[in-house]
N, C-alpha and C positions, 0 to 999 in steps of 0.2 A: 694367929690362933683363930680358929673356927670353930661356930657349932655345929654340927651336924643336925641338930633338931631344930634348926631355925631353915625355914624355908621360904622361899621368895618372895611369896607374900608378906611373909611374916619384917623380912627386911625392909621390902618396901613401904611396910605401914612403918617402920621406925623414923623413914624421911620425912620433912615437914610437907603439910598441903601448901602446892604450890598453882595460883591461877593462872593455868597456859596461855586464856583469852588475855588476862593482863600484859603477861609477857609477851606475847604476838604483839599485841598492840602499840605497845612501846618501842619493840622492836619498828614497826611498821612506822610510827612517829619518827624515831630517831633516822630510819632510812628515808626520809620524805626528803626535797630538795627544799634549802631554803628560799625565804619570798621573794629572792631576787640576787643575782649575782653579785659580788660586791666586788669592786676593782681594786681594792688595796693593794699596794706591793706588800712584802714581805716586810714583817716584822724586824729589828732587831734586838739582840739586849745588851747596852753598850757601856755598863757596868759589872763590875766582877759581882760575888756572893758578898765580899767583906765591904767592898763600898758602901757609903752612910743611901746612896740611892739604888742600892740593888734589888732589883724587880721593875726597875724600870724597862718601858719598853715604848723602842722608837719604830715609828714610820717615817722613813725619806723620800720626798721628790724623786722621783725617776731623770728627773729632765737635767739633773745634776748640778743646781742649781744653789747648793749647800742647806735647804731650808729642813727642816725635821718636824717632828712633832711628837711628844713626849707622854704618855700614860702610865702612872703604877696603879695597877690594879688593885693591890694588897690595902694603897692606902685608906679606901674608904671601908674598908670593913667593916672596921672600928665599929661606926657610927650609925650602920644597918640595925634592925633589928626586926625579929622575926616573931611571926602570930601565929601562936597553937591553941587548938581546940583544949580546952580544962580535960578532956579523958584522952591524951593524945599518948600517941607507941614510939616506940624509934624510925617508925618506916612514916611517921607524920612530919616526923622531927627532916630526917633523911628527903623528903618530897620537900620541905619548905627551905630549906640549905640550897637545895639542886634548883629550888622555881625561883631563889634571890641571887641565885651565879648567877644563871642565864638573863637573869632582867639586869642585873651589872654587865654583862659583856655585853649585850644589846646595845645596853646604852653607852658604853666607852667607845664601839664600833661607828656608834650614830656621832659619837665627838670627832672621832677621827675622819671618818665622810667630811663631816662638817667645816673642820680646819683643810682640809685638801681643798674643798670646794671652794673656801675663800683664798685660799693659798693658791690656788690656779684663775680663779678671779682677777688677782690681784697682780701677780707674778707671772703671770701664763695666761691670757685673755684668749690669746689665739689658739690655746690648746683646750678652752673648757669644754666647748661642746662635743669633742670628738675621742677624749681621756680624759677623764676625771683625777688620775693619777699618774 
């Protein structure tokens, strides 16, 4: 159904103000390369949905060496918690959800570096300087 007496303008003032600069921007962030390449193999997930550890997720040794190393991300959620301004909106709320993922994957990515690094240290001496993974 349409009106006839409602004209483009008129439509376009119905949609919410949206700031283009913002979205550029973000856009422009989000396609930025991150600070450094990370050598991680491939992830897996090597529990079903119904298993008591489901969400877990493994990194393995490339070198086949049997070693793994294990992160659930879901588990620390819990125990986060998040600081809004007393006049805060849902696009406040939405910003501080989105700025405490990525400082969680940050930091679980920096565990996993970490455990490789000494796991090729340790297990793999003659491989650390030249694969990390």
């Amino acid at each position: 159904m349409t009106r006839p007496d409602l004209t483009d303008e008129d439509i376009l003032g119905m949609l919410p103000a949206v700031d283009w600069n913002a979205m550029l921007r973000a856009a422009q962030e989000a396609a930025a390369s991150p600070p450094g390449p990370r050598r991680l193999p491939e992830p897996t997930t090597p529990y079903g949905l119904r298993h008591p550890q489901a969400g877990t997720v493994r990194w393995s040794c490339k070198l086949g060496c049997g070693w793994s190393h294990d992160e659930n991300p879901g588990a620390e959620v819990a125990s986060m918690r998040i600081v809004l301004p007393a006049d805060f909106t849902g696009r406040d709320i939405g910003d501080a959800l989105s700025a405490q993922a990525a400082e969680r994957h940050e930091a679980m990515l920096q565990r996993v570096e970490d455990a490789f690094t000494e796991h090729y240290a340790s297990a793999h001496p003659a491989r650390q300087s030249d694969d990390p993974t």
